[in-house]
N, C-alpha and C positions, 0 to 999 in steps of 0.2 A: 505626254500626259494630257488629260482631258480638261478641255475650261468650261467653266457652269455660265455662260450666256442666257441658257432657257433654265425653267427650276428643274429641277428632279423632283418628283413626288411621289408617294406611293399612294396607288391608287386607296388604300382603305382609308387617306385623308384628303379626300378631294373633296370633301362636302363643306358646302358653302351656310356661312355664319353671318345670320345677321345681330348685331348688337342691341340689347330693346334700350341702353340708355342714349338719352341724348348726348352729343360732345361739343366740342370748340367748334367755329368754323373750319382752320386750320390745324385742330389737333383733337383726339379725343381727349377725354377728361373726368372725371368724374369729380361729386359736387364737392365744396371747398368751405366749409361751414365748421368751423372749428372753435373752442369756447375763450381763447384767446392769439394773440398774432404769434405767429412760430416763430417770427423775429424776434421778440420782443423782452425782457429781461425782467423779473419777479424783483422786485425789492425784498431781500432779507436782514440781515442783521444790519444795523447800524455802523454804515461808512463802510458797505459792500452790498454785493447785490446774487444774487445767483440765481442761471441759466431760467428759461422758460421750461414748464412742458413741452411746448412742441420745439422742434426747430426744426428749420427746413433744409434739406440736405439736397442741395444740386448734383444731379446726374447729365451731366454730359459724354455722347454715345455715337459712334458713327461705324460700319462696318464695310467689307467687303473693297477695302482700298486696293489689292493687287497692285503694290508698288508704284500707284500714281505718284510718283514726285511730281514732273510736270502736268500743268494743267492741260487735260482728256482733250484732244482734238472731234470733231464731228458731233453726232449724237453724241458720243459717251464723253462730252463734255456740257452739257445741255442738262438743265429740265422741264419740266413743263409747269407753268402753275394757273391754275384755276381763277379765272375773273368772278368779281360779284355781278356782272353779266353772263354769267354763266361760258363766256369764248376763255380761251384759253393763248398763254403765250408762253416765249423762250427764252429762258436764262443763261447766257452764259456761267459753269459753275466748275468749280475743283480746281486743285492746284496746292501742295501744301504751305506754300509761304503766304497764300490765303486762307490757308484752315489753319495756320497757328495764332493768325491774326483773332479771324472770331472766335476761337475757342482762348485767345488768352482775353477779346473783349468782353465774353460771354463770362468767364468766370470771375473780372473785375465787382467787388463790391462782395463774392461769396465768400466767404471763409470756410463754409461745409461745401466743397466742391469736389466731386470725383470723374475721372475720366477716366469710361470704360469703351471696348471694343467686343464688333460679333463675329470674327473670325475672319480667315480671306485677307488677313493684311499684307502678305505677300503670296508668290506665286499668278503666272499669266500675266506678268510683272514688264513695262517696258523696259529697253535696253538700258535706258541708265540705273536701274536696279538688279534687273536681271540677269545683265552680264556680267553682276558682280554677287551672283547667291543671293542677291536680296537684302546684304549687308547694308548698302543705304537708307531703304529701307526701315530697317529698324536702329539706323542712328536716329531717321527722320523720329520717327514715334518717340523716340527717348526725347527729343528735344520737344516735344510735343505735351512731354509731361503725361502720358499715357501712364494708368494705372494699374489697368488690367485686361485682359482679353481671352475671348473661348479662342482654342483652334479651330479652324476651318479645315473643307476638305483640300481647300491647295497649301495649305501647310505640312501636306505630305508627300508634294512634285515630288520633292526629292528625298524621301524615306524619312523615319522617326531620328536617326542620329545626324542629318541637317539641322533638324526639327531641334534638337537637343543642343545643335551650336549655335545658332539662331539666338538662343533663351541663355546659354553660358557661356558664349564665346569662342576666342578660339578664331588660329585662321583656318581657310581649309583645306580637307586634307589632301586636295590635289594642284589647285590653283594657286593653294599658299596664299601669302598675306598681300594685300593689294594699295597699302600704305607702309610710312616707318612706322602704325603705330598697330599694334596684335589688334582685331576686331573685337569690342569686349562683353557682347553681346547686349540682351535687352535688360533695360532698368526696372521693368515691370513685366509680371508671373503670366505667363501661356498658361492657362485652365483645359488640361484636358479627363474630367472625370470620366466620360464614357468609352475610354481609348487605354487600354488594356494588353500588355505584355504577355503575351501568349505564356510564356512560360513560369512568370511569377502572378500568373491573373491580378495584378497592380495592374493603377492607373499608370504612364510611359512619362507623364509631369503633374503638377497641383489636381488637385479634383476641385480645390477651393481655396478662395483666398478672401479676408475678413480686412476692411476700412476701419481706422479708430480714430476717433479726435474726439478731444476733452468729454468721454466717455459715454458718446455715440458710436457703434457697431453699424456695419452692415456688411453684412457676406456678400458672397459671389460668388458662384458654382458655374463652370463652364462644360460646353456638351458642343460635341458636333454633331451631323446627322449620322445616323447609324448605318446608310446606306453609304456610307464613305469608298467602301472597296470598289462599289460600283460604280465610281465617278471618279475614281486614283487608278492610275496602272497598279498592276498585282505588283510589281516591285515595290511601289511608294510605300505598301502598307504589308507589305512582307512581316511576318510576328508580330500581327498585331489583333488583337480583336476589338469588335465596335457594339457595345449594349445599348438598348434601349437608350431614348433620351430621357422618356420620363420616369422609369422608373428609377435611371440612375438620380438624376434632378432629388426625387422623392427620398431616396438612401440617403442624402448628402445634408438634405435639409432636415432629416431627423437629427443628424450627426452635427450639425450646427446648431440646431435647439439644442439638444444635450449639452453644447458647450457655451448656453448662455445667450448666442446669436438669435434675436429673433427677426429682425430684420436682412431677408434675402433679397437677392437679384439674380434671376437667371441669363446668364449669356449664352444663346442658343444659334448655333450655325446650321439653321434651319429655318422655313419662312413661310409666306404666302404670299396672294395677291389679292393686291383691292380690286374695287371694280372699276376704278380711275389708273390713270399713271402717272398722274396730275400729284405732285409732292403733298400738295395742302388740300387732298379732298379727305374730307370729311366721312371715314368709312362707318360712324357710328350712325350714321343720317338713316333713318327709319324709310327707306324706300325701295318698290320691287327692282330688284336686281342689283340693291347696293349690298353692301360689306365687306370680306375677305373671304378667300376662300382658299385650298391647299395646306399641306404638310402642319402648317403650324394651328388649324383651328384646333386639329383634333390634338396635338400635344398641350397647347393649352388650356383644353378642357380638363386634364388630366392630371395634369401637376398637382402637386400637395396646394391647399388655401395658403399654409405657411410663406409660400411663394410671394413675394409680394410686387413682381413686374417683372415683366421678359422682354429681356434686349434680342433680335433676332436678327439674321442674313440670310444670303444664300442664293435669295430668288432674285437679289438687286431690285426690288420695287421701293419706294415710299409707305412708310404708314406709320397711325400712331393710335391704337384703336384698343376697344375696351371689349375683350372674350371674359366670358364668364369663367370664375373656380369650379372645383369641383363640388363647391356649397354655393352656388348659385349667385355668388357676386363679382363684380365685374371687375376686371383687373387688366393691368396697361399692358401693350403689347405693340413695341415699336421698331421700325428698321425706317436704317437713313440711304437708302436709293444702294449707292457704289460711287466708287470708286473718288472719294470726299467729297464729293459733290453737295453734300448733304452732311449738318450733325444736330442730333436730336437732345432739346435740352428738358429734361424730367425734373419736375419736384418733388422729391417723397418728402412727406412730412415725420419727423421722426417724434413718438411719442416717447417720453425720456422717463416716465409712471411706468409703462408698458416694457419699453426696451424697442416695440415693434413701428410698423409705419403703418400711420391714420390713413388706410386706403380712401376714405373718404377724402381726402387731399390732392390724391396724388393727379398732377396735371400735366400733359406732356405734348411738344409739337416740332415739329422739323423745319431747318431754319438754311438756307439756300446760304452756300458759301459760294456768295459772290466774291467777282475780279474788281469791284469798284473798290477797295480797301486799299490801305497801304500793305506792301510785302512786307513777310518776317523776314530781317536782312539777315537771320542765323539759317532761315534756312534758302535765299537763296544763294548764299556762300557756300551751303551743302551742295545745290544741287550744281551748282558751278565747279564745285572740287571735283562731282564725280563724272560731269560729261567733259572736262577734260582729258580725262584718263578714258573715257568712251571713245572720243571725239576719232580716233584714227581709224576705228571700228565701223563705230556706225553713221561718218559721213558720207562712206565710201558709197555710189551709186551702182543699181545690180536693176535699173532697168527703168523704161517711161510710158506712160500712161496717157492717153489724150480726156480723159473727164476723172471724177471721184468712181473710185470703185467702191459701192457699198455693204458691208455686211447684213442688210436688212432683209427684212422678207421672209417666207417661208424656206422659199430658194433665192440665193443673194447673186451677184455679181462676183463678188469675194468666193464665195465657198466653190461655185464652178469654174472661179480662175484654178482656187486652189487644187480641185479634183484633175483640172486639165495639165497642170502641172505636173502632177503623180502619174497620171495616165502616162505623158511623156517621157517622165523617167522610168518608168515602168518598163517599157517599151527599150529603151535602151538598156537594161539588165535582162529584161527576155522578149521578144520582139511577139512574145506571143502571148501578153499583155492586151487583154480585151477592153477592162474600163477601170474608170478607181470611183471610190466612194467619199465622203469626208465630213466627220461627225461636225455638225454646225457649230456646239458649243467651243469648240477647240480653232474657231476663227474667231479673233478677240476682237478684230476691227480690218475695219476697211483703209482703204488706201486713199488719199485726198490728191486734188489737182492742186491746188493752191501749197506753193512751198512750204516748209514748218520751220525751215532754217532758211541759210542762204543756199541750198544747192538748187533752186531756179524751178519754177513751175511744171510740171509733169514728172518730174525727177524721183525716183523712188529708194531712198534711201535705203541702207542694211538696218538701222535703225527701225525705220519704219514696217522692213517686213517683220524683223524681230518683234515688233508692238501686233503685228497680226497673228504670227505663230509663235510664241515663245517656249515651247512644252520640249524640245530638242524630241520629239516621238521619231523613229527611225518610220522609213516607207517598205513596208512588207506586201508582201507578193504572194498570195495562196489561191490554190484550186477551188475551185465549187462547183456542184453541177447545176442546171438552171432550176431545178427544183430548190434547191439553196441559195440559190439570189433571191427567187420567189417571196420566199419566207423571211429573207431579210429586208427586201421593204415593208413585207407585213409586219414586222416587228417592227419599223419606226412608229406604229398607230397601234400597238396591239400590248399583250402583256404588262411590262414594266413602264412601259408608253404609251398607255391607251388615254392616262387622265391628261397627261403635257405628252403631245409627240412630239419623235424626235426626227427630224426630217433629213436625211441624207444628201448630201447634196455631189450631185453627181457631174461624171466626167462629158466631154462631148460626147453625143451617139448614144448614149440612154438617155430614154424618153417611155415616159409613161404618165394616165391618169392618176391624177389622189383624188375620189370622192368623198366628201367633206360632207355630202349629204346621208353617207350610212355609216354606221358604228365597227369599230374596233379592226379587224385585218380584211376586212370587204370591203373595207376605204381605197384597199389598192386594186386596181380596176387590171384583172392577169391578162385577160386577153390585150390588154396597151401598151404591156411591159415590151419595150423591143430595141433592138442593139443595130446600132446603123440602118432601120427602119426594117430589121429581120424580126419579128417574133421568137422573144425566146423557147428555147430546146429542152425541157425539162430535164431530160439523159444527156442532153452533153455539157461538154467539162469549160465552165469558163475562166480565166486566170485574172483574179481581180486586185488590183492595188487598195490599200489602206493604208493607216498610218497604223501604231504599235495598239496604241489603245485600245481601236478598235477589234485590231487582230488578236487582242487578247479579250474581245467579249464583250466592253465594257459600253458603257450607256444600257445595258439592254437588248446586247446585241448578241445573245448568245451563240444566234447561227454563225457569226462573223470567229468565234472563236474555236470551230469548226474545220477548218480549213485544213487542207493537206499539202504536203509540196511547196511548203513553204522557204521563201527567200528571204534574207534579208538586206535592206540597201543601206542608201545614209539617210542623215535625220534630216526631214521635212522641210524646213525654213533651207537646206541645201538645194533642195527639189525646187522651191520655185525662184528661187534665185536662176537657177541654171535657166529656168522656162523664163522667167522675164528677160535675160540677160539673150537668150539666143532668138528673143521672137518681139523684141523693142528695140529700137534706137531715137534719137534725139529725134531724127528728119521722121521716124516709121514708127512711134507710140504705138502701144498696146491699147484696144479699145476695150470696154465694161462686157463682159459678157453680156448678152438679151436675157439671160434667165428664165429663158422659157424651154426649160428640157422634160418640167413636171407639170402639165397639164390640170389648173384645180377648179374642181366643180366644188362650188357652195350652196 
C-alpha cells in the first residue's frame, strides 16, 4: 500500500494564499480583544458566582503519527526552527512517552481542554506497531487521553473492517489475540463523514462528534481527502465511496447548528504547504513569496463561516496560519509536522451568550516535543511490553551497510536500493526482467549507520527495513512496450502530478533527463530515456517490476495499471531483504547508491 511522504494535491488547489492579517511570530493568530477575561468568573447571587461569557476552551492537536511509539530516528525525527537571526536550527523531536509528557504539561491548570487528531495515526507504522495491526498504537492514543480524530488515507492499509476493529475492538481475524487480554479497541470516536458505504450511501463510522462541559459545546466533523482511492490500494477501499471535503464539512455543520452546536472544528486529512518548513514560521507574514499553498487553501476558502478552525494533515508540514471564510474573515488553520514531533495548542474562546467561539480570539502555535522532559513511565512500560513480543522478529539482522542510506532527494539512495532490490528479484521469477520502478512515497525512511539498539554499527535490522517498507505490497511483473514506459515517466510530472510530482525512483540501468526548466510531461527529456545506455524502443515489449500499488495505477500512475502478462511474487520488504542478505556481509557492507540515474536540469 502507498505512503504519503510527498503531498498529493489536486492540481485545481495549487494556488498559493497569502494571509492580509498579521500573526504571532511563532503562530498565526488573530486579535484577542475581548470585553472581559474568558477566565474569569461574574459574581451572581449572593454566596455564588456564575461562569463568565467567555471561557477559553483549549485545543490541543497533533496529526499524521503512523505508529511512531519510538522516537523518529534521522530527519523524521528532527525539526527545524526559525532564529530571530533569521538561520535556522535542529531539534531533536517525537517519541510518545514525550508527547504524553507535554500534552499532560500543556493541559495542566485547563479544565476546558480537548485533544483532538488529523488523521494518519496509524498505518506506514514501525515494527513495534505494525507488526501487531497497529494495536499498540491505539493503546498508546487511549493512554494519551485522545478525544477525537478524522481518518486518514492509511487508515485504510488495511480495508474499512480493520478500520472498524481498530475503533471497537476485538482481536484479529487472522493473527488472533497478541496478549491474555482481547484488544479493546480505541477510547475515542474515528470521524469519518466523507467515507461512505457503497451500498447504504452512510458514512462506514461518526461523521461527528460533539465536546460538552458544564454547558459548553463544541462539534467536530471529521473528513479525509476525497482523493483517498488514489493513495490506498483498490483493495483498502474496496465498497467504499469518498465525497467532497467541503461540501460534506458544509452538510454536517448545518446538521450541527440544527442541533444547537454552534461551535465547530473541522478535522481534515488533507493539507498544504508554507513557504518555510521551519515549524514556527510565521505563514501569515505579509511578504512576496510567503504564505501557504496546496489542497487546503482552496478547501478552506470554501467551508461554511459556521466553521470555526481546521485541524489539518497529510502533507506532514508545520503551520498555524489564518485563510480567509467564505465571508471574508480570517480563520485558524493548523497541522503539527508528523509523526509527534509536534502538537499544536489552540484557544478558542467560547462565547457562552452566543453558544459560538469569538473568532476574534482564537490563537494558535505549534510546540516542539522535545526529548529534554521526563518520560511518561505509562508509556514506556507500553512500549517495552510490545518490543519484547517484537524483539525475536525484528532483531534479527538481513544485511550491512557501510554509511546512512538516505530517503531524501528527488532521487534517494533508499528508493534506488529499493528498485535494485525488485529488479533482482524480478529477475529471479523471470530472468527476462528489464528494470523496476518504486513510488517514493512508499519508502518511509532511510537506513542509518549508527546502531538503534545493540545489533552493532552498519547492522541492518528486520526492524529497520520494516520502518522503511511497512505496506506488505506484493512485487509484480508486467509487460509494457517502450511507448508505455514513455508515458509513465511523463506521468510522474504531468496529470495528477503536474502541481507535486511524483518522482519514480528507479532500478540500475535506467537513466534519463528531468527538465525542471519546462512545464508538465516535456519535463522528461525522450531522447535520454535509455536502458543499459540503449535508447529506448517505443514497439518493443519491456518486463518491468513494481510493487502492487503501483501495478494497480495508483499515485497517478495510470499507464502502470496498464500492463499485461502479469506475475505475481512476494511482498516487498521480502525482496530487499533477500538483496541485502545476498549482496552484504559484516567484512563486504552494502554502500549508498550515487543516486545519479536521473539527470536534473533546473
Amino acid at each position: 500500500m502507498p505512503a504519503i511522504s510527498q503531498p498529493h494535491h489536486r492540481r485545481r488547489r495549487s494556488v498559493r494564499f497569502l494571509a492580509a492579517t498579521a500573526g504571532l511570530v511563532t503562530a498565526g493568530a488573530l486579535a484577542a480583544a475581548l470585553p472581559s477575561s474568558a477566565s474569569a468568573h461574574e459574581t451572581g447571587k449572593p454566596g455564588g458566582s456564575v461562569p463568565s461569557r467567555y471561557q477559553d476552551v483549549q485545543l490541543l492537536s497533533f496529526n499524521d503519527l503512523h505508529g511512531n511509539l519510538e522516537p523518529p530516528s534521522g530527519s523524521s525525527g528532527r525539526v527545524t526552527e526559525l532564529q530571530a537571526d533569521g538561520t535556522t536550527k535542529t531539534i531533536d523531536a517525537g517519541g510518545v512517552e514525550y508527547l504524553a509528557t507535554h500534552l499532560r504539561e500543556a493541559r495542566a491548570g485547563n479544565k476546558y481542554s480537548i485533544t483532538a487528531a488529523g488523521g494518519d495515526m496509524v498505518g506506514a507504522s514501525p515494527l513495534i506497531s505494525g507488526l501487531f495491526h497497529d494495536e499498540p498504537t491505539i493503546e498508546a492514543l487511549n493512554k494519551l487521553d485522545l478525544d477525537v480524530t478524522s481518518v486518514g488515507n492509511h487508515e485504510f492499509d488495511e480495508g474499512a473492517k480493520e478500520l472498524a476493529r481498530l475503533q471497537k475492538g476485538g482481536c484479529h481475524p487472522t493473527a488472533g489475540c497478541y496478549t491474555d487480554e482481547e484488544f479493546e479497541g480505541a477510547d475515542f470516536p474515528y470521524l469519518a463523514a466523507n467515507v461512505l458505504d457503497e451500498k447504504t450511501n452512510k458514512p462506514i463510522l461518526k461523521p461527528y462528534w460533539v465536546w460538552k462541559k458544564n454547558g459548553v459545546k463544541v462539534g467536530f466533523i471529521g473528513v479525509t481527502l476525497e482523493d483517498t482511492p488514489g493513495v490506498v490500494s483498490a483493495e483498502g477501499v474496496k465498497g467504499l465511496k469518498f465525497k467532497d471535503e467541503v461540501e460534506t464539512i458544509n452538510k454536517y455543520a448545518k446538521e450541527l447548528q440544527r442541533q444547537g452546536v454552534k461551535s465547530i472544528v473541522a478535522l481534515i486529512h488533507e493539507g498544504g504547504l508554507p513557504a518555510s518548513t521551519s515549524y514556527n514560521y510565521d505563514c501569515d507574514s505579509p511578504g512576496a513569496g510567503d504564505g501557504i499553498s496546496g489542497p487546503i487553501v482552496d478547501i478552506a476558502k470554501n467551508i461554511t463561516p459556521q466553521v470555526d478552525a481546521l485541524v489539518t494533515g497529510h502533507t506532514h508540514a508545520a503551520y498555524a496560519c489564518t485563510i480567509n471564510d467564505p465571508a471574508g474573515n480570517p480563520r485558524m488553520v493548523t497541522s503539527a509536522a508528523s509523526f509527534g514531533r509536534l502538537y499544536t495548542d489552540t484557544t478558542l474562546t467560547y462565547d457562552r451568550w452566543t453558544g459560538d467561539i469569538a473568532r476574534t480570539a482564537v490563537k494558535s502555535a505549534n510546540h516542539v516535543v522535545t526529548r529534554t522532559v521526563a518520560k511518561a513511565t505509562d508509556m514506556t512500560e507500553l512500549i517495552s511490553k510490545w518490543n519484547t513480543l517484537a524483539a525475536p522478529i525484528g532483531n534479527r539482522a538481513i544485511g550491512y551497510i557501510s554509511a546512512d542510506i538516505a530517503n531524501t532527494g528527488t532521487e534517494s539512495p533508499m528508493g534506488d536500493l529499493i528498485a535494485d532490490a525488485q529488479l533482482a528479484y524480478g529477475k529471479q521469477l523471470d530472468p527476462e526482467t528489464d528494470l523496476a520502478l518504486m513510488n517514493p512515497g512508499g519508502v518511509r525512511a532511510g537506513l542509518t549507520y549508527a546502531q538503534k539498539g545493540t545489533e552493532g554499527d552498519g547492522v541492518v535490522t528486520y526492524a529497520e527495513g520494516f520502518t522503511v517498507q511497512p505496506f506488505s505490497n506484493t512485487v509484480n511483473l508486467q509487460d509494457f512496450t517502450g511507448a508505455q514506459l514513455i508515458k509513465v515517466l511523463q506521468e510522474q510530472v504531468s496529470g495528477t502530478n503536474l502541481a507535486s510530482p511524483k518522482v519514480l525512483q528507479p532500478s540500475s540501468g535506467l537513466t534519463y533527463t528531468l527538465d525542471l526548466t519546462k512545464t508538465g510531461a516535456e519535463r522528461i527529456v525522450v531522447d535520454s530515456v535509455k536502458l543499459n545506455g540503449v535508447a529506448i524502443d517505443t514497439a518493443a515489449t519491456y518486463r518491468v517490476a513494481t510493487n502492487s500499488f503501483l501495478a494497480g495505477g495508483g499515485d497517478g500512475f495510470t499507464t502502470l495499471g496498464q500492463g499485461t502478462n502479469d506475475l505475481v511474487g512476494t511482498d516487498d520488504l521480502a525482496a530487499l531483504e533477500q538483496y541485502l542478505t545476498a549482496n552484504s556481509s559484516a567484512t563486504s557492507p552494502i554502500a549508498p547508491p550515487a543516486a545519479n540515474r536521473i539527470t536534473i536540469v533546473k
